[in-house]
N, CA, C and O of each residue as an XYZ file, in Angstrom:
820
protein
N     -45.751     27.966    -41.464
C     -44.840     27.788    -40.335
C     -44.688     29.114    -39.573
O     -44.829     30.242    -40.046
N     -44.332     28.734    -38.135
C     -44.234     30.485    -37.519
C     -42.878     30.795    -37.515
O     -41.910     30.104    -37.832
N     -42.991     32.535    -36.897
C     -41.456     33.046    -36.930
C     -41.489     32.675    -35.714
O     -42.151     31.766    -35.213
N     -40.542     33.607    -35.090
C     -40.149     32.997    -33.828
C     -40.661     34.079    -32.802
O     -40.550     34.024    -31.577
N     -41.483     35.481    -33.863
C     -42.232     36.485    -32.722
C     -43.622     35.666    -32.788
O     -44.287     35.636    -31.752
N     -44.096     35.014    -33.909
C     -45.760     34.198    -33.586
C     -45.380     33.085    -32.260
O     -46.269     32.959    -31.418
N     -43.885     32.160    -32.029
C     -43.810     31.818    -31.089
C     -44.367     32.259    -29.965
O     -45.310     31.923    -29.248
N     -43.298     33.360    -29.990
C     -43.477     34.333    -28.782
C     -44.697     34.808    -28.273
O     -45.033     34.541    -27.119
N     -45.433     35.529    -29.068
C     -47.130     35.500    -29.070
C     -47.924     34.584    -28.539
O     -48.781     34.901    -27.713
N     -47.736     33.294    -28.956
C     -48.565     32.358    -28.169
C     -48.149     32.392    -27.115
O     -49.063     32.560    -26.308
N     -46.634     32.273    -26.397
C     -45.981     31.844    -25.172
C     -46.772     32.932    -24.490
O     -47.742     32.498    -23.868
N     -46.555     34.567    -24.443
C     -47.225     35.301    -23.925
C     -48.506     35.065    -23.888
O     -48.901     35.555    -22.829
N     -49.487     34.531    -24.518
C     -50.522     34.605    -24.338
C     -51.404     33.587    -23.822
O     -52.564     33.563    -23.410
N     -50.191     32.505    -24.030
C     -50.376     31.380    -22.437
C     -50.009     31.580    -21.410
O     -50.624     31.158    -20.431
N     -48.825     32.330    -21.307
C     -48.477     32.753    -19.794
C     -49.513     33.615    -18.532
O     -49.419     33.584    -17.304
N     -50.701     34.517    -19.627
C     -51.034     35.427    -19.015
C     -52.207     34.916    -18.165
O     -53.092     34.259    -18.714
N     -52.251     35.158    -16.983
C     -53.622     34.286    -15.793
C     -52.807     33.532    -15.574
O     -53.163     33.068    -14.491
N     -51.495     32.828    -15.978
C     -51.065     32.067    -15.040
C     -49.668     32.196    -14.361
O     -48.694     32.780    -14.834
N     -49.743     31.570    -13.211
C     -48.611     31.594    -12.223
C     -47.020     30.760    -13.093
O     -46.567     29.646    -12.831
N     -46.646     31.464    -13.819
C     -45.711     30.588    -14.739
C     -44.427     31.339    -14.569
O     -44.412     32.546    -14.329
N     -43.233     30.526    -14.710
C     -41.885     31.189    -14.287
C     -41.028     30.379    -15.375
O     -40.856     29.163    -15.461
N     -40.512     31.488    -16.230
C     -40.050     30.981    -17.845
C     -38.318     31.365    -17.289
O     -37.706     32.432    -17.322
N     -37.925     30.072    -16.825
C     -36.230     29.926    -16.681
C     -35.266     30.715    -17.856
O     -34.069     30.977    -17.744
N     -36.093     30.991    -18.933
C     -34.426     31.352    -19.556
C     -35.790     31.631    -21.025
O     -36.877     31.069    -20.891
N     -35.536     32.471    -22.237
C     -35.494     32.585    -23.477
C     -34.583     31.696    -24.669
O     -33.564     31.042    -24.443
N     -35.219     31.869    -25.894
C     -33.981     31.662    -26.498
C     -33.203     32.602    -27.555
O     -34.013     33.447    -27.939
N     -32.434     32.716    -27.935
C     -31.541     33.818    -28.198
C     -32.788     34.046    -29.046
O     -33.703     33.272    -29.327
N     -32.459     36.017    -29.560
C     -33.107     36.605    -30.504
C     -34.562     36.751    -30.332
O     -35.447     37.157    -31.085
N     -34.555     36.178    -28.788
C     -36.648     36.513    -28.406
C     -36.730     37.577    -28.156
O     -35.973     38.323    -27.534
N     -37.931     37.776    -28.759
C     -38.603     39.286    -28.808
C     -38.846     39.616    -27.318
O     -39.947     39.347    -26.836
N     -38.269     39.956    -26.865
C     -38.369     40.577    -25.403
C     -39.565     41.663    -24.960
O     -40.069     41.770    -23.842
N     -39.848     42.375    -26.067
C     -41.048     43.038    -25.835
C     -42.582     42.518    -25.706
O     -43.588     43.040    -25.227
N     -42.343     41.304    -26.318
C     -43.291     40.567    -25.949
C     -43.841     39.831    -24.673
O     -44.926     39.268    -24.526
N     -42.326     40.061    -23.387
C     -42.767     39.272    -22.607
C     -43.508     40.603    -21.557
O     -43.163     41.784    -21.505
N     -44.696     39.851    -20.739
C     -44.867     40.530    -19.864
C     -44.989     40.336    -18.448
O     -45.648     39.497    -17.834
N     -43.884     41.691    -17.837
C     -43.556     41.020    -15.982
C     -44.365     41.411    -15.452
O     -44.800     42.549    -15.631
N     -44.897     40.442    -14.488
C     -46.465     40.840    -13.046
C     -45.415     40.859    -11.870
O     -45.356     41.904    -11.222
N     -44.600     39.846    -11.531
C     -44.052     39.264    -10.434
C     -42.758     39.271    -10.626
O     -42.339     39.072    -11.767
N     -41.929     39.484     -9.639
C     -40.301     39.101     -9.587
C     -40.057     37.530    -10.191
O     -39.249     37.325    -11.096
N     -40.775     36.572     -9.637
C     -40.803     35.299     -9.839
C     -41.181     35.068    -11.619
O     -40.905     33.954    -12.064
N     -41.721     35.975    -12.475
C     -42.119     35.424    -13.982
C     -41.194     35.394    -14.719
O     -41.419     34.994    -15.861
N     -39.734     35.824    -14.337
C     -38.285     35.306    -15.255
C     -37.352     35.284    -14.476
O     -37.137     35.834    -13.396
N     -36.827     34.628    -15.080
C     -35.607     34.356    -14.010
C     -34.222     34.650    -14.699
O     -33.198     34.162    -14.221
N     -34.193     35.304    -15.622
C     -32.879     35.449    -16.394
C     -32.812     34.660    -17.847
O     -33.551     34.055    -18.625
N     -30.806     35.255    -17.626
C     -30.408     34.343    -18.767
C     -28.992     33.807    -18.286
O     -28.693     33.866    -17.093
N     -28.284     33.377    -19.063
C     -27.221     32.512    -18.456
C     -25.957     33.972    -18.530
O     -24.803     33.727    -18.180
N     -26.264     35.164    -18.921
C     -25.288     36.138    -18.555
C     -24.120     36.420    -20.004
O     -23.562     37.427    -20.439
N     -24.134     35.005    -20.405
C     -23.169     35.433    -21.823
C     -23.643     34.204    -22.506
O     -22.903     33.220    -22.472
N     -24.905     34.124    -23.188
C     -25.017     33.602    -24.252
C     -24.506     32.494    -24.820
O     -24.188     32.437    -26.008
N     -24.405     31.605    -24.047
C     -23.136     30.448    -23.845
C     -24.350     29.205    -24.378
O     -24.999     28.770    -23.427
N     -24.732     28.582    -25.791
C     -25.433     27.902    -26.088
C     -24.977     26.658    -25.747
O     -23.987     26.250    -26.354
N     -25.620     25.768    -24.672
C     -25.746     24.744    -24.427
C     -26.057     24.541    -22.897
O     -25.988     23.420    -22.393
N     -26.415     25.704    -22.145
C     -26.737     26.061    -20.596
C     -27.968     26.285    -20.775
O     -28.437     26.801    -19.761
N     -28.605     26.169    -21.454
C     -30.174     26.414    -21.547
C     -31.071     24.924    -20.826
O     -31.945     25.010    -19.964
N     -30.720     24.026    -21.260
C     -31.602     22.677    -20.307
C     -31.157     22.960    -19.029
O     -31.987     23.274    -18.175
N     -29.604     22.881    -18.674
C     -29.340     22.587    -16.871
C     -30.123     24.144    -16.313
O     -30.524     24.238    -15.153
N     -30.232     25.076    -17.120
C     -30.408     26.219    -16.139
C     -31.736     25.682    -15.722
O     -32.048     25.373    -14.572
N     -32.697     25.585    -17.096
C     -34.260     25.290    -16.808
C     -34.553     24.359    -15.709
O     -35.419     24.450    -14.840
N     -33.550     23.323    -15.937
C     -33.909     22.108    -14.479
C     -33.648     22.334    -13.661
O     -33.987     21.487    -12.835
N     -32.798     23.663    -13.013
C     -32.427     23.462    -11.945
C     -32.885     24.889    -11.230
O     -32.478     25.383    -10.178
N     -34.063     25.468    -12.349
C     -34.774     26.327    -11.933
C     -35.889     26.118    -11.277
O     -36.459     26.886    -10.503
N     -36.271     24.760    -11.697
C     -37.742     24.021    -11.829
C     -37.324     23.551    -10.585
O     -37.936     24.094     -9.666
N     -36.205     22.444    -10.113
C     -36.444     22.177     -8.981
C     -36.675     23.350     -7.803
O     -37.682     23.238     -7.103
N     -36.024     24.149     -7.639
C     -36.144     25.616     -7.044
C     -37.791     26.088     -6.831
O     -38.396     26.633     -5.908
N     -38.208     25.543     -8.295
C     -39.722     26.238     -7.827
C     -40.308     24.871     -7.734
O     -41.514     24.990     -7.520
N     -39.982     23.737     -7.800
C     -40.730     22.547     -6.963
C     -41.320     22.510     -6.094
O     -40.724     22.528     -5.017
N     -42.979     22.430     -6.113
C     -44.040     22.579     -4.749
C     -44.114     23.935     -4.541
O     -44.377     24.252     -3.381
N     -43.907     25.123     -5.593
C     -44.346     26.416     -5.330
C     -45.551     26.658     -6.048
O     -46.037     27.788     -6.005
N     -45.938     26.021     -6.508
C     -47.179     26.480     -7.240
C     -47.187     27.211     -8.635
O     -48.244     27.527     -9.181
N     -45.997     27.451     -9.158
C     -45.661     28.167    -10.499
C     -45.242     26.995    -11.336
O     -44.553     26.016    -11.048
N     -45.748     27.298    -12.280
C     -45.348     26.386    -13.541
C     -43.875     26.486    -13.903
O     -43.755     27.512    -14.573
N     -42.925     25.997    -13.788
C     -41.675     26.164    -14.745
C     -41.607     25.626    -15.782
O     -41.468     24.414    -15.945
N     -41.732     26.800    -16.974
C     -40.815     26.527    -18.002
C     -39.914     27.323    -18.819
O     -39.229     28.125    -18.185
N     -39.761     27.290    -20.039
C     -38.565     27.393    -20.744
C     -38.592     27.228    -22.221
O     -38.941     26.257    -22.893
N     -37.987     28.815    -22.703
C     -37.919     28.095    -24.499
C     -37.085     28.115    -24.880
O     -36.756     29.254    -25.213
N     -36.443     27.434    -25.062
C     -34.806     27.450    -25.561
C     -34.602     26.915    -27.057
O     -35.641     26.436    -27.512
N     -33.486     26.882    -27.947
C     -33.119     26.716    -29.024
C     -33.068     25.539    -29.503
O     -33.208     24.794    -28.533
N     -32.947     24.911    -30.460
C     -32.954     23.452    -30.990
C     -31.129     22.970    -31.150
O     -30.725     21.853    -31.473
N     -30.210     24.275    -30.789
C     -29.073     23.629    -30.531
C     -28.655     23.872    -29.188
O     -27.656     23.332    -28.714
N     -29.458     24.746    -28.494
C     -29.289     24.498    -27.032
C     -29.611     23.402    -26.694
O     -28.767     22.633    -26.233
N     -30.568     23.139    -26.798
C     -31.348     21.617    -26.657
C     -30.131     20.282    -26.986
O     -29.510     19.480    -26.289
N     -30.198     20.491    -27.949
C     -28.959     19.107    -28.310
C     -27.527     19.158    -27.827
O     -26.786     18.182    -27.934
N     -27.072     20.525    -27.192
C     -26.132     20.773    -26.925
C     -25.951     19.952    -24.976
O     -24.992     19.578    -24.301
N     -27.530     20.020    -24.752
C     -27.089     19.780    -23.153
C     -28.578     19.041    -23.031
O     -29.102     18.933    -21.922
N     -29.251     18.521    -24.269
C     -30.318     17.578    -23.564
C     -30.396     16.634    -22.949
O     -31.569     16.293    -22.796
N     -29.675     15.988    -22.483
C     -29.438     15.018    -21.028
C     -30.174     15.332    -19.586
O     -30.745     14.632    -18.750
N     -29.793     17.127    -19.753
C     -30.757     17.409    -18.799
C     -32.098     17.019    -18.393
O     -32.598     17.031    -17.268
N     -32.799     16.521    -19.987
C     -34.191     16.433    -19.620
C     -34.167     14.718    -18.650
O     -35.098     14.440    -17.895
N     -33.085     13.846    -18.839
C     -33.051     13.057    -18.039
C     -33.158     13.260    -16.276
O     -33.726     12.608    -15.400
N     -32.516     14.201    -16.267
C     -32.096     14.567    -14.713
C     -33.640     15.564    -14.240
O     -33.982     16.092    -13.182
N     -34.178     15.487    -15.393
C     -35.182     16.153    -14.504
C     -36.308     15.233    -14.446
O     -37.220     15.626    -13.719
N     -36.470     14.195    -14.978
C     -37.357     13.177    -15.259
C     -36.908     12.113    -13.778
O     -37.552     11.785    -12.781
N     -35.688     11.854    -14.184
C     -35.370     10.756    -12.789
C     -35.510     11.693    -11.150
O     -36.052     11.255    -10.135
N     -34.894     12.957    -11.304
C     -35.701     13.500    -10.140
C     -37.008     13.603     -9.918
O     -37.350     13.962     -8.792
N     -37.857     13.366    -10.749
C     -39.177     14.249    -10.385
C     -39.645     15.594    -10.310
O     -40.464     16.055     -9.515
N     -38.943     16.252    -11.359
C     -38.860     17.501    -11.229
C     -39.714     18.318    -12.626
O     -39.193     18.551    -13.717
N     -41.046     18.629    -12.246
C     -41.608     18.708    -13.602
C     -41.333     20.279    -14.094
O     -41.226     21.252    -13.347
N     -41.237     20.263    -15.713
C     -41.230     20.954    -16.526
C     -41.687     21.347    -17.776
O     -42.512     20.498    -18.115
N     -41.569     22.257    -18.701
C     -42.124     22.714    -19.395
C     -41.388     23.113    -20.183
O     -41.230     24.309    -19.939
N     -40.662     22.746    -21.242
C     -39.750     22.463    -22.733
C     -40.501     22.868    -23.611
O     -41.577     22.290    -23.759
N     -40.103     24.130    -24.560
C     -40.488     24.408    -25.419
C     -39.432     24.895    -26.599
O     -39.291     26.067    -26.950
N     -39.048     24.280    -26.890
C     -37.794     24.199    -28.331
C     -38.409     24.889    -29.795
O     -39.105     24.282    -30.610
N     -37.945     26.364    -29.899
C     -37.691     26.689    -30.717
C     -37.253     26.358    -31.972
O     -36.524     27.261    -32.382
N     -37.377     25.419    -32.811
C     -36.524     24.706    -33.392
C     -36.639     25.450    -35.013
O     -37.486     25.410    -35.905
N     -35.182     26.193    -34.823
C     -35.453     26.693    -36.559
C     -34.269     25.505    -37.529
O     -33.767     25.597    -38.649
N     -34.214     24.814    -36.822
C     -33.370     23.708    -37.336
C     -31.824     24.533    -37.899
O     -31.574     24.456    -39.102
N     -30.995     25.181    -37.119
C     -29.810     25.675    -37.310
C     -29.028     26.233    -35.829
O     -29.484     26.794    -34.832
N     -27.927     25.883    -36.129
C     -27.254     26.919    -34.688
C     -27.131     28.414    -35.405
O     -26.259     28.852    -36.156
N     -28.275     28.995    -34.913
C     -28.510     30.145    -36.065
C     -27.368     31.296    -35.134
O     -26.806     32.005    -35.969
N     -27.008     31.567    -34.007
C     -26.483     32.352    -33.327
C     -24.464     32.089    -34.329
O     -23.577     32.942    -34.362
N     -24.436     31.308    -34.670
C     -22.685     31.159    -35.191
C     -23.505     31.640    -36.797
O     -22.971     32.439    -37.566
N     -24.613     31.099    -37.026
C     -24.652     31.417    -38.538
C     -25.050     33.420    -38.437
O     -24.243     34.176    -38.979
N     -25.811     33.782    -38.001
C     -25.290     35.210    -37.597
C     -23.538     35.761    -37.748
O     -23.058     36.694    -38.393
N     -23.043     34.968    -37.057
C     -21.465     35.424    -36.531
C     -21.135     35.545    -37.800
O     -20.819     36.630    -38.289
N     -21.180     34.320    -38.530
C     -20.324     33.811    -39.657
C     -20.800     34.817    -40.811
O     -20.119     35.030    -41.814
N     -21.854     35.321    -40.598
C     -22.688     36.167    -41.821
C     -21.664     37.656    -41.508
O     -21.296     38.179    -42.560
N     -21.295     38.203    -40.523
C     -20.557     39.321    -39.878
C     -19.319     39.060    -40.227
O     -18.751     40.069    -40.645
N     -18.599     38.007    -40.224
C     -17.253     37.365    -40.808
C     -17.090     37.915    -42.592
O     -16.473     38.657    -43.357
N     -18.192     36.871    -42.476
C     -17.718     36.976    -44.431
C     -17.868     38.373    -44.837
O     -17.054     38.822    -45.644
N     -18.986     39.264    -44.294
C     -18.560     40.893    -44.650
C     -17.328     41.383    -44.561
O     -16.380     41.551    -45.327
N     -17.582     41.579    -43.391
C     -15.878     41.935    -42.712
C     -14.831     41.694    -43.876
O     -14.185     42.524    -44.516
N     -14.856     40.259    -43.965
C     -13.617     39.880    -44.632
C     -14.030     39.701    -46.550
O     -13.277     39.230    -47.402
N     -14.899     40.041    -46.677
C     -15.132     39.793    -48.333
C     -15.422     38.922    -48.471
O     -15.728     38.863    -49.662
N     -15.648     37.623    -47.831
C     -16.081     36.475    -48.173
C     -17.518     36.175    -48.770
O     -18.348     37.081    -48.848
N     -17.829     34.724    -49.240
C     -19.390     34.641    -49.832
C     -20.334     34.596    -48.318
O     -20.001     33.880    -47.373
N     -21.336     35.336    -48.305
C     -22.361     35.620    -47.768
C     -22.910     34.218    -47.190
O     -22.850     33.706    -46.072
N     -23.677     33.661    -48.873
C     -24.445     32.790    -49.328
C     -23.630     31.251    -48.128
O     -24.295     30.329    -47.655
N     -22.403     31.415    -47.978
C     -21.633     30.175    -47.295
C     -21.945     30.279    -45.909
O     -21.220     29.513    -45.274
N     -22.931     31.081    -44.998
C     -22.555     31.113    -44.157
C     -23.183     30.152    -42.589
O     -22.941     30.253    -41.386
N     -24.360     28.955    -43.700
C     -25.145     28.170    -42.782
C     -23.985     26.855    -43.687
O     -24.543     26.077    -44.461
N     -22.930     26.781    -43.548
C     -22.147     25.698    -43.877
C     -21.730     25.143    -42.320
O     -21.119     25.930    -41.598
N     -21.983     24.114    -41.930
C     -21.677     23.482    -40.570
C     -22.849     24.276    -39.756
O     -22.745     23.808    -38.622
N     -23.300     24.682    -39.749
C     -24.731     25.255    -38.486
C     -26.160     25.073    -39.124
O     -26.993     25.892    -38.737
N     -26.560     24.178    -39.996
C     -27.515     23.615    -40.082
C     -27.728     22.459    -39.626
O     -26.801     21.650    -39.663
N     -29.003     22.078    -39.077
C     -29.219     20.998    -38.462
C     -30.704     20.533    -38.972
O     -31.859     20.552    -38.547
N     -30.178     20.218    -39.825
C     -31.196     19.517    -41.081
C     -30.654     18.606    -42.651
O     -29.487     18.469    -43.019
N     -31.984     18.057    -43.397
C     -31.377     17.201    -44.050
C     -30.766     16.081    -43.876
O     -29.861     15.704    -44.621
N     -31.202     15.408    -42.848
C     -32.469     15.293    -42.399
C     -32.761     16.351    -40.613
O     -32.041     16.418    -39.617
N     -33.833     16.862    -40.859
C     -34.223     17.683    -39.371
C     -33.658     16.600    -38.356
O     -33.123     15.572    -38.770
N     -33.806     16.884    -37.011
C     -33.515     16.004    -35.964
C     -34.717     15.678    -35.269
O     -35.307     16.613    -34.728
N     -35.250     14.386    -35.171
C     -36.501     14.287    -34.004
C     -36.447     14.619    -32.902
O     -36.186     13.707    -32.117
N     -36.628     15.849    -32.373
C     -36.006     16.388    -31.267
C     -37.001     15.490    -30.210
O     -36.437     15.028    -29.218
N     -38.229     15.268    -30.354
C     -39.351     14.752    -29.609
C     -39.273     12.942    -29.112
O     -39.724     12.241    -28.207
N     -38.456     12.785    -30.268
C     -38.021     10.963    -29.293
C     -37.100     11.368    -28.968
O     -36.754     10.649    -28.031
N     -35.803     12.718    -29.238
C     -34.694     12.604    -27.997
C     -35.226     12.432    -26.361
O     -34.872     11.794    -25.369
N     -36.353     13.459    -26.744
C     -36.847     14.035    -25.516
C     -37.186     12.515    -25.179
O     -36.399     11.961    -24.412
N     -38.041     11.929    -25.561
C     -38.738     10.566    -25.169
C     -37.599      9.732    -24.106
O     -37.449      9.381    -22.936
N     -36.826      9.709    -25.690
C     -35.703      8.677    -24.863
C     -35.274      8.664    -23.621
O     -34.839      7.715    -22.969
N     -35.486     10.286    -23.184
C     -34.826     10.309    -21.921
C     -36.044     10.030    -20.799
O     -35.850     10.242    -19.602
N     -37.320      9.530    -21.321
C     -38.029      9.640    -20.223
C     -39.553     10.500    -19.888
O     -40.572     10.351    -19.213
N     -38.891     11.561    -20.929
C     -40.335     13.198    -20.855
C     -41.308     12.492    -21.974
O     -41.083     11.603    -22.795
N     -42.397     13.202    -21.689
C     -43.662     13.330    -22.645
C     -42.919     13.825    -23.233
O     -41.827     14.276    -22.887
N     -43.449     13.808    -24.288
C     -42.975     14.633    -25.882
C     -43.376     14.863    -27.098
O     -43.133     13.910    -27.840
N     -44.109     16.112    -27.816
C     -44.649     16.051    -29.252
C     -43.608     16.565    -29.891
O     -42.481     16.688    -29.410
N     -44.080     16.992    -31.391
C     -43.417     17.881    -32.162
C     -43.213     16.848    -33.600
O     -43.571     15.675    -33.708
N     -42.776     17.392    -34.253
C     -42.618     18.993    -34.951
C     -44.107     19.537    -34.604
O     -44.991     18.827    -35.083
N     -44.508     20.545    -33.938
C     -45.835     21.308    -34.011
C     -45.293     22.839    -34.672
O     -44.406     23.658    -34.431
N     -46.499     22.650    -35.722
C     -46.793     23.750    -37.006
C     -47.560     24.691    -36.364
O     -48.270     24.320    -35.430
N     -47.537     26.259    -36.819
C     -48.650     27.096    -36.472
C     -48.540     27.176    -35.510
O     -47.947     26.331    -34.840
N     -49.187     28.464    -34.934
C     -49.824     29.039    -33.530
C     -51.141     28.225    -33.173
O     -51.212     27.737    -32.045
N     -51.925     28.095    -33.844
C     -53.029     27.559    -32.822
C     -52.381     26.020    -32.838
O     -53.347     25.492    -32.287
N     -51.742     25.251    -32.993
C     -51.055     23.777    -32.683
C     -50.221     24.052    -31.413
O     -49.935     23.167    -30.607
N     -49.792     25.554    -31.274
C     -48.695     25.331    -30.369
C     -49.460     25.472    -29.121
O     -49.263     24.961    -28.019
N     -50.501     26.385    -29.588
C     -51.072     26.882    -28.327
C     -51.964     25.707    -27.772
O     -52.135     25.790    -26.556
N     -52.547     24.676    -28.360
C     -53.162     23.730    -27.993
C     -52.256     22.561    -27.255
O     -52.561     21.764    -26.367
N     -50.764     22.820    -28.124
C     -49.487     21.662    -27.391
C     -49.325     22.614    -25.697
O     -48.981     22.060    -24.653
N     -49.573     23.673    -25.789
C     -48.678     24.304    -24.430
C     -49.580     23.968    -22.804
O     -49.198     23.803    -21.645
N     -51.253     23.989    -23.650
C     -51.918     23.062    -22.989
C     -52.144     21.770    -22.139
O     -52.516     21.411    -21.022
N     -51.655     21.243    -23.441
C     -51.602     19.581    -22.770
C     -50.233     19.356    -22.205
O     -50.005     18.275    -21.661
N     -49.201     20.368    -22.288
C     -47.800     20.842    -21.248
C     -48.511     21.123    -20.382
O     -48.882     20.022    -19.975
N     -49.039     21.953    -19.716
C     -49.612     22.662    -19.010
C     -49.876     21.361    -17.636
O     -49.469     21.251    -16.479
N     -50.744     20.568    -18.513
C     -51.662     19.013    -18.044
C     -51.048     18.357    -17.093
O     -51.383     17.883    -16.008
N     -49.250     18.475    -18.236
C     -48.359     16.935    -17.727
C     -47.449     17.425    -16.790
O     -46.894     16.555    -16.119
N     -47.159     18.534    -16.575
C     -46.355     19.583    -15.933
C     -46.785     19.500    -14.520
O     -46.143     19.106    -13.546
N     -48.348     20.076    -14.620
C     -49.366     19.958    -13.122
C     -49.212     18.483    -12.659
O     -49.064     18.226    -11.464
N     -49.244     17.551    -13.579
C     -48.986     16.105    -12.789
C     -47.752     15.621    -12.431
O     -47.499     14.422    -12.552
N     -46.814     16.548    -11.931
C     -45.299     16.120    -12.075
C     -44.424     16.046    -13.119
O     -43.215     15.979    -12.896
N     -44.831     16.048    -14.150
C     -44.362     15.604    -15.459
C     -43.005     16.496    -15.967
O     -42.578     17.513    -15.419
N     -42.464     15.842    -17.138
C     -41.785     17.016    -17.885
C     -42.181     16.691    -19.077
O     -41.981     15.585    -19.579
N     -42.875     17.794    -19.718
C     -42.921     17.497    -21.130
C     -42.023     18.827    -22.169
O     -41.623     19.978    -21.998
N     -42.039     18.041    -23.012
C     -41.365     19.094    -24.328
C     -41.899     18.827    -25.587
O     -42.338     17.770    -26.039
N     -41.761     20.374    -26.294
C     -42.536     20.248    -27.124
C     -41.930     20.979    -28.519
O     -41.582     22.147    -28.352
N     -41.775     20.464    -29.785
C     -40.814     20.761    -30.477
C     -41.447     21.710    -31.452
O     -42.014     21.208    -32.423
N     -41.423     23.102    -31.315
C     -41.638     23.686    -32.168
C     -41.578     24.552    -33.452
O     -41.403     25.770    -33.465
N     -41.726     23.853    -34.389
C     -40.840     24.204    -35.760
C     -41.141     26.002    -35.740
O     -42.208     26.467    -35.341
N     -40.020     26.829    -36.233
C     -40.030     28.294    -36.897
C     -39.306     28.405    -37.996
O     -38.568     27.524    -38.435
N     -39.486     29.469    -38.470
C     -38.463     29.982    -39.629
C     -37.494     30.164    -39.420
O     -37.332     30.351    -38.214
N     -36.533     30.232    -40.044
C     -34.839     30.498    -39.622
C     -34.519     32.112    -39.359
O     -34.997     32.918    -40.157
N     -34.030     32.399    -38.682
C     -33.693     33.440    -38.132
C     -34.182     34.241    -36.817
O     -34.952     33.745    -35.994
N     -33.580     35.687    -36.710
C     -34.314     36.123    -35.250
C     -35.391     36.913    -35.215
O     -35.563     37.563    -36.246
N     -36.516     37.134    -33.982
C     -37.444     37.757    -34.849
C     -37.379     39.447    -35.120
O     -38.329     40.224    -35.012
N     -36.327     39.697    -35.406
C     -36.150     41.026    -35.599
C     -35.730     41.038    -36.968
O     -35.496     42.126    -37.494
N     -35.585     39.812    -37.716
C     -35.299     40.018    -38.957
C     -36.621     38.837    -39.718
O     -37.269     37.899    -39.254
N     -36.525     39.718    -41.516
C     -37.280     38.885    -42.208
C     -36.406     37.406    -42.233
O     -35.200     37.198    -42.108
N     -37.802     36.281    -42.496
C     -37.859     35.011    -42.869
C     -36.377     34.870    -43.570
O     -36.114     35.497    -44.596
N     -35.397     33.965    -42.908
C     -33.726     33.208    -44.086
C     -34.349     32.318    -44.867
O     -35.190     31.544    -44.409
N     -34.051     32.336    -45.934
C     -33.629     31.548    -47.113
C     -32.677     30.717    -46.933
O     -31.863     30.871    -47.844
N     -32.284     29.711    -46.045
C     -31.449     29.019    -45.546
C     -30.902     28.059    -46.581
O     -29.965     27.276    -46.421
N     -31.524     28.214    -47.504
C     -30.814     26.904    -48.622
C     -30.198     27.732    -49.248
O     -29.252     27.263    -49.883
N     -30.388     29.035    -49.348
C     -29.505     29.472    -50.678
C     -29.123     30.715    -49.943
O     -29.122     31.755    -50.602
N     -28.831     30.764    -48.813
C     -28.314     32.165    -48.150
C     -28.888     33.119    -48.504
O     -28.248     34.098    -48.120
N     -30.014     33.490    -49.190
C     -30.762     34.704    -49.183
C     -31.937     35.194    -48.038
O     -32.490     34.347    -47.337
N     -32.250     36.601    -47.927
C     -33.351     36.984    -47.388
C     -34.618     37.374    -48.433
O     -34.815     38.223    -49.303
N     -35.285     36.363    -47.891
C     -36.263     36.739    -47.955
C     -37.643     37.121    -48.153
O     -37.955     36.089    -47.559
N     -38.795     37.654    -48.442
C     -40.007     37.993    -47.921
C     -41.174     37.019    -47.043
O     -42.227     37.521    -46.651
């Protein structure tokens, strides 16, 4: 399975030769990885980290670059995603194509961070701190949410060369108007840290 810098790696290394405009990250992306040609190849972030503004920003970036010739897309989190995926409706009934790429480490890993800073702070157990911010057991089919609303949709996609072959056939459905999304499993955490042990609150190797 990848981290979330092998994500990143592929995304960069699909982006590059092409005219592509990535609406938003998702928390904890390796930023050094991305690389700017044009004013137009990012467009931000939502300013304070506010998880669940990640779909409306992307759609309403995409319409903006509608009929410009740049690809819009977007990688956002697997609880950003569920937090405001409706959006992918509103971009489907407009006609407004896009490019969804869901991070999915299956946790609202940004509160399980917080909560890990809590229980220090305060002496608490460590090990407690993906209690309510996992989103698994069972995982979520993020790829028939997407459906339901209308978008193409794969996923769970494993590995870098799966993703890089999914970002492709995005690429395909995107150029034809489309919105597709594409659900891509990582390891838990950010990529500045080793692989979570998410079942048993440990780090590591």
């Amino acid at each position: 399975m990848m981290g979330l810098r092998d994500l990143a790696l592929v995304v960069r290394d699909f982006i590059a030769g092409r005219d592509v405009t990535v609406a938003g990250y998702s928390l904890g992306y390796p930023m050094e990885t991305v690389a700017l040609r044009h004013p137009l190849d990012f467009l931000g972030s939502d300013g304070g980290g506010g998880v669940g503004a990640g779909p409306g920003l992307a759609v309403g970036a995409a319409l903006a670059l509608k009929e410009s010739g740049r690809l819009a897309m977007t990688v956002i989190g697997d609880g950003d995603f569920l937090m405001a995926s409706s959006a992918i409706w509103t971009a489907v009934h407009m006609g407004i194509p896009l490019l969804v790429v869901i991070a999915n480490n299956r946790s609202y890993y940004n509160d399980v961070a917080h909560q890990e800073r809590v229980a220090v702070t305060r002496g608490r157990p460590v090990e407690n701190k993906f209690i309510g911010q996992e989103i698994d057991n069972p995982p979520v089919d993020l790829a028939t949410i997407a459906r339901g609303y209308g978008a193409e949709a794969e996923g769970p996609v494993e590995g870098s060369a799966a993703l890089a072959a999914a970002l492709k056939r995005g690429e395909t459905a995107v150029r034809a108007g489309k919105v597709h999304v594409i659900d891509a499993r990582i390891h838990v955490g950010y990529a500045d840290e080793v692989r979570q042990d998410h079942t048993a609150g440990r780090k590591s190797s």
